[in-house]
C-alpha positions as a Markdown table, in Angstrom:
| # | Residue | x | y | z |
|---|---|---|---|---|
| 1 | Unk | 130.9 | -73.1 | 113.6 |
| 2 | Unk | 131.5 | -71.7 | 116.8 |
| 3 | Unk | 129.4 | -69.4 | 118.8 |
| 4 | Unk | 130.3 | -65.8 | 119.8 |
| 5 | Unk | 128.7 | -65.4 | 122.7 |
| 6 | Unk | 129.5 | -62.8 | 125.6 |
| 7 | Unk | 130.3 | -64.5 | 128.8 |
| 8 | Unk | 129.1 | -63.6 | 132.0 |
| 9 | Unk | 133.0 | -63.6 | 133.3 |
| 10 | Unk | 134.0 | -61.0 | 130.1 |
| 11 | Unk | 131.2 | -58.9 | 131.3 |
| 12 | Unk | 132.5 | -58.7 | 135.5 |
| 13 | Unk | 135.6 | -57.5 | 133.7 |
| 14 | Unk | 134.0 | -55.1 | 132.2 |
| 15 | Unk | 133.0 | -54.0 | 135.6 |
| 16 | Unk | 135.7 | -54.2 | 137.4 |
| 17 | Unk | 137.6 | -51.4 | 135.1 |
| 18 | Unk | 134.3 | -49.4 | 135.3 |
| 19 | Unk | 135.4 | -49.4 | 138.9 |
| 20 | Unk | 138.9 | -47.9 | 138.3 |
| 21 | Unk | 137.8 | -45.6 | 135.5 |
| 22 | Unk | 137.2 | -43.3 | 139.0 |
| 23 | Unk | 141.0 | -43.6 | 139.8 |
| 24 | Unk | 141.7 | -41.9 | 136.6 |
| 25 | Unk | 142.5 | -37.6 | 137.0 |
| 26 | Unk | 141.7 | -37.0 | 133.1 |
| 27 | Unk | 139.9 | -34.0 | 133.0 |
| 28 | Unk | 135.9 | -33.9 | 132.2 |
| 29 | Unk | 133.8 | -31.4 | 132.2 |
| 30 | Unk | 130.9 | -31.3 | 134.7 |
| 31 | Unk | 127.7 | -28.8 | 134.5 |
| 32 | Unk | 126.1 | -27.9 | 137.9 |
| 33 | Unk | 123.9 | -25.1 | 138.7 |
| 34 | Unk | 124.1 | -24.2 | 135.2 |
| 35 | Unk | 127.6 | -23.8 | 135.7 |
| 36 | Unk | 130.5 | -25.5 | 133.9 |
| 37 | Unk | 133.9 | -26.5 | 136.0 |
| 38 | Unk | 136.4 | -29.1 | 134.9 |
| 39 | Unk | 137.2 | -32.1 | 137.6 |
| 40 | Unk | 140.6 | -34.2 | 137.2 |
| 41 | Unk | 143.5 | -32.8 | 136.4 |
| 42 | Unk | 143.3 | -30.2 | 134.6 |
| 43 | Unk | 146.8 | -30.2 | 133.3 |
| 44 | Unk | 146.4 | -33.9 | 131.7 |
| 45 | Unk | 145.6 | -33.0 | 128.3 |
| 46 | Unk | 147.0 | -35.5 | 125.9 |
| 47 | Unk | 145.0 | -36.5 | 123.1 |
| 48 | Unk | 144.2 | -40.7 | 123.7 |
| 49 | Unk | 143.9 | -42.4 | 120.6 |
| 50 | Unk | 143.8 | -46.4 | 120.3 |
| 51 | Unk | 143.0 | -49.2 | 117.6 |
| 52 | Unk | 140.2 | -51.0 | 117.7 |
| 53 | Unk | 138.7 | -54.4 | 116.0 |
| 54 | Unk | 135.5 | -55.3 | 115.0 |
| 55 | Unk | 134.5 | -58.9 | 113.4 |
| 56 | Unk | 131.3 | -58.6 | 111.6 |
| 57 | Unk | 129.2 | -61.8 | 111.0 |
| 58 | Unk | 126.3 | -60.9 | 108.4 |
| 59 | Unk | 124.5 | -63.2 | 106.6 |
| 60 | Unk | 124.8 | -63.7 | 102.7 |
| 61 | Unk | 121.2 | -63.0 | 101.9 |
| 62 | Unk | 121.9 | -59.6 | 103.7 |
| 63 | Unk | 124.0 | -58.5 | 100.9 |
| 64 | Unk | 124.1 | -57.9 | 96.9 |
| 65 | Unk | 127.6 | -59.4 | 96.5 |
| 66 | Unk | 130.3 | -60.4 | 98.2 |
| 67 | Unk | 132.5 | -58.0 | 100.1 |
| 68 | Unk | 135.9 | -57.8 | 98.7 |
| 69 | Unk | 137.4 | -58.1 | 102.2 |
| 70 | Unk | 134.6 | -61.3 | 103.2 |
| 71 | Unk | 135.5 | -64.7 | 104.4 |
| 72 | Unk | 132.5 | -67.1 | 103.8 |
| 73 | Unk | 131.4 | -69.6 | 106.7 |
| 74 | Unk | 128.4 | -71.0 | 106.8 |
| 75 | Unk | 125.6 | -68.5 | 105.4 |
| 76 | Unk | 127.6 | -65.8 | 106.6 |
| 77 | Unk | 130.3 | -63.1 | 105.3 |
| 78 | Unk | 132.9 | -63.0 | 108.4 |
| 79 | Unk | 134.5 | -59.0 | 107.4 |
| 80 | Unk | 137.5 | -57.7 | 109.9 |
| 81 | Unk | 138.0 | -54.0 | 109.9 |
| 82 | Unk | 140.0 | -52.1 | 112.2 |
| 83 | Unk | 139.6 | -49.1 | 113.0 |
| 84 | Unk | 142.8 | -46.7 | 113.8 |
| 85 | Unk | 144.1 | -43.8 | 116.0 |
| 86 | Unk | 140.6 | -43.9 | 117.2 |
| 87 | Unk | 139.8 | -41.1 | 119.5 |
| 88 | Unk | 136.5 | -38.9 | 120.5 |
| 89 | Unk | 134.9 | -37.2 | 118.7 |
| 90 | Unk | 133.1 | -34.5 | 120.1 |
| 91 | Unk | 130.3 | -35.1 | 117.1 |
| 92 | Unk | 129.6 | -37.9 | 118.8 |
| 93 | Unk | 129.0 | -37.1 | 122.6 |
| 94 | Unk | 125.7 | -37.1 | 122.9 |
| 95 | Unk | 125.0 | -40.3 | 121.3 |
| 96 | Unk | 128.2 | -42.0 | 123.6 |
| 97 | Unk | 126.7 | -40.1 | 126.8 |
| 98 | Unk | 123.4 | -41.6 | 125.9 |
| 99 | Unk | 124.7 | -45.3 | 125.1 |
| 100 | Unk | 126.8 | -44.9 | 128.3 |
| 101 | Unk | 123.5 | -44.1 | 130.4 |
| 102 | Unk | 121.7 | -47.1 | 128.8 |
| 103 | Unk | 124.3 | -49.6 | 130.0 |
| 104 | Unk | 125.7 | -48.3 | 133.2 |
| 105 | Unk | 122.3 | -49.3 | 135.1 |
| 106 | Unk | 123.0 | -53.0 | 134.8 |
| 107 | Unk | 127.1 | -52.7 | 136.1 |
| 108 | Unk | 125.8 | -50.5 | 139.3 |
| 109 | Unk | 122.9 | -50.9 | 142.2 |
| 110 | Unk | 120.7 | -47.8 | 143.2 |
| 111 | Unk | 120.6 | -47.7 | 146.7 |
| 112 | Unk | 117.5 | -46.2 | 148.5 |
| 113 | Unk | 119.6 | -43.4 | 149.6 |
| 114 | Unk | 120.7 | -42.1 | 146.0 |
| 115 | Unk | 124.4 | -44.0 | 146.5 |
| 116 | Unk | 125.4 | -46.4 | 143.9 |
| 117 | Unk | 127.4 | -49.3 | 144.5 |
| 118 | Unk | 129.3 | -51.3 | 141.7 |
| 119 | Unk | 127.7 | -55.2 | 141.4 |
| 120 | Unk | 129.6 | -57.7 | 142.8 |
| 121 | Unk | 130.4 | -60.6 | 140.6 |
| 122 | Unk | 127.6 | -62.8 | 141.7 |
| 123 | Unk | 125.2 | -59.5 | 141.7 |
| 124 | Unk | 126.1 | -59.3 | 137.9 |
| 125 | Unk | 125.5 | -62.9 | 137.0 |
| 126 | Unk | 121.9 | -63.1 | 138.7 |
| 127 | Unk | 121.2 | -59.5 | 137.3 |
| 128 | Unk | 122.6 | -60.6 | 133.4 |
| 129 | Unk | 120.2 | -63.8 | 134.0 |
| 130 | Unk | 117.1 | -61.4 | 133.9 |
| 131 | Unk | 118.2 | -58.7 | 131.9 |
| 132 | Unk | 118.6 | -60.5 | 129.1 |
| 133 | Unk | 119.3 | -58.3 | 125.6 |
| 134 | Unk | 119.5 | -54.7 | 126.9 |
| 135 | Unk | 122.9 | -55.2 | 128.8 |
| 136 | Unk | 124.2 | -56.8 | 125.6 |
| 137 | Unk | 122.1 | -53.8 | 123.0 |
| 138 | Unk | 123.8 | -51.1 | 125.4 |
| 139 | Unk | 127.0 | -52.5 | 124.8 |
| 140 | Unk | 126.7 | -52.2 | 121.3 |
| 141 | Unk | 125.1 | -49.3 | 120.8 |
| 142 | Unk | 128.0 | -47.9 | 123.1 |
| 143 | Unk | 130.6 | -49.3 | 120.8 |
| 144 | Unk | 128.8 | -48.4 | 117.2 |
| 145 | Unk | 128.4 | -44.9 | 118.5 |
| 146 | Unk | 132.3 | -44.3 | 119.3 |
| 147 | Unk | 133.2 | -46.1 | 116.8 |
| 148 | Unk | 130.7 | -44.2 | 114.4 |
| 149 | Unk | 129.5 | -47.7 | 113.1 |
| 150 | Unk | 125.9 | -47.3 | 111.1 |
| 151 | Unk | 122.8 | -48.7 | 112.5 |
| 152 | Unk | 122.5 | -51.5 | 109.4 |
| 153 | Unk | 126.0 | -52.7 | 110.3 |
| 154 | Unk | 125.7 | -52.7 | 114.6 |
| 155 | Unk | 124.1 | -56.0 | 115.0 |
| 156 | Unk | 126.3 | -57.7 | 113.0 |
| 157 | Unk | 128.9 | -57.0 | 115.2 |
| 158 | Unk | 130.3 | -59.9 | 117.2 |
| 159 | Unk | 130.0 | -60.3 | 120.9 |
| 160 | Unk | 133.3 | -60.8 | 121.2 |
| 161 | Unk | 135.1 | -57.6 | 119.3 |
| 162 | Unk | 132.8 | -55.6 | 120.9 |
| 163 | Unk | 133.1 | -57.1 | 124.2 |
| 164 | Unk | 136.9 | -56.1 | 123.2 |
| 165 | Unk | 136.3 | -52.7 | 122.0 |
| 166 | Unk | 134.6 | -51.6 | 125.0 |
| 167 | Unk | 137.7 | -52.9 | 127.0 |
| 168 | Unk | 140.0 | -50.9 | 125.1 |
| 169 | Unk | 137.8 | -47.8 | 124.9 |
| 170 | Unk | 137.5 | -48.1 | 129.1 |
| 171 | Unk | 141.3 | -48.7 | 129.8 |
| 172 | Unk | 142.1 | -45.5 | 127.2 |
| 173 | Unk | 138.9 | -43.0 | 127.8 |
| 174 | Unk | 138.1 | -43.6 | 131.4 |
| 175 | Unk | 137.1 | -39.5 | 131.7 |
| 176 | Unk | 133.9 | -40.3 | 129.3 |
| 177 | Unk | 132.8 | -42.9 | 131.6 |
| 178 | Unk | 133.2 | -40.4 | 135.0 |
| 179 | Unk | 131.7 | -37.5 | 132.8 |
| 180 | Unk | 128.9 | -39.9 | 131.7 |
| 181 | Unk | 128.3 | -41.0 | 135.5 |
| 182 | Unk | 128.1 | -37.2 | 136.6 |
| 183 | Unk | 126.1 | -35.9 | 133.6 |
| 184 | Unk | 123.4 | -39.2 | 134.2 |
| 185 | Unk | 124.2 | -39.6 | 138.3 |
């Protein structure tokens, strides 16, 4: 059986479209001062909607029965759902704001002086060596939230689909990432 592991090059990936989320003039809202204002173009209003994949890997003794939908390999059920015309949900915001906050620490450096610089590509392979599980339980707690996944099905999500899904949800929602960085930064 073949491990689904997250590699260290999936994850600079990952960073470098953080990066360009900053190019993107989708509108967000921002609070200051206890006042709200909207940043990005305000005219850009199109609803973003995008399908996404998630393997799940969860082991036989897990379960009453056998899914309908299951592959058996190994001791494990291998289920594929997609999930479809996936867009926010404004249900959700607080939950992807807070996932977004847990993981953005390990793609960015805190200078002294309150700037943050993205990792470089060496940065994020010594930083991933010593971070160990949260980079990977922010990830998916990222992921499970937008894609409203429960808590007794998120850890039996692969690396890779969610590795995948975070891709996808980066490239088509770039404004929750900025709105995420300004709400947290």
């Amino acid at each position: 059986m073949t491990t689904d592991k997250i590699s260290t090059i999936e994850l600079v990936d990952i960073n470098e479209k953080l990066k360009k989320t900053e190019e993107d003039s989708t509108p967000y809202a921002s609070i200051q001062d206890q006042k709200i204002s909207v940043l990005g173009d305000a005219n850009k209003t199109e609803v973003k909607k995008a399908d996404y994949s998630i393997r799940f890997r969860i082991p036989q003794h897990a379960l009453a029965e056998k899914p309908a939908a299951a592959k058996i390999i190994g001791e494990y059920y291998i289920i594929d759902m997609t999930y479809e015309d996936i867009s926010l949900n404004p249900r959700n915001d607080l939950k992807i704001m807070a996932a977004i906050a847990e993981m953005l620490p390990f793609f960015n450096d805190l200078k002294e002086n309150g700037e943050i610089d993205s990792l470089s590509g060496e940065e994020m392979v010594k930083r991933l060596a010593y971070a160990g599980d949260q980079v990977i339980e922010g990830i998916y707690n990222l992921v499970a939230a937008f894609l409203n996944v429960g808590e007794e099905l998120k850890f039996f999500m692969t690396g890779a689909s969610v590795i995948g899904a975070l891709a996808t949800m980066i490239d088509t929602h770039p404004e929750v990432f900025n709105e995420a960085d300004v709400f947290f930064g």
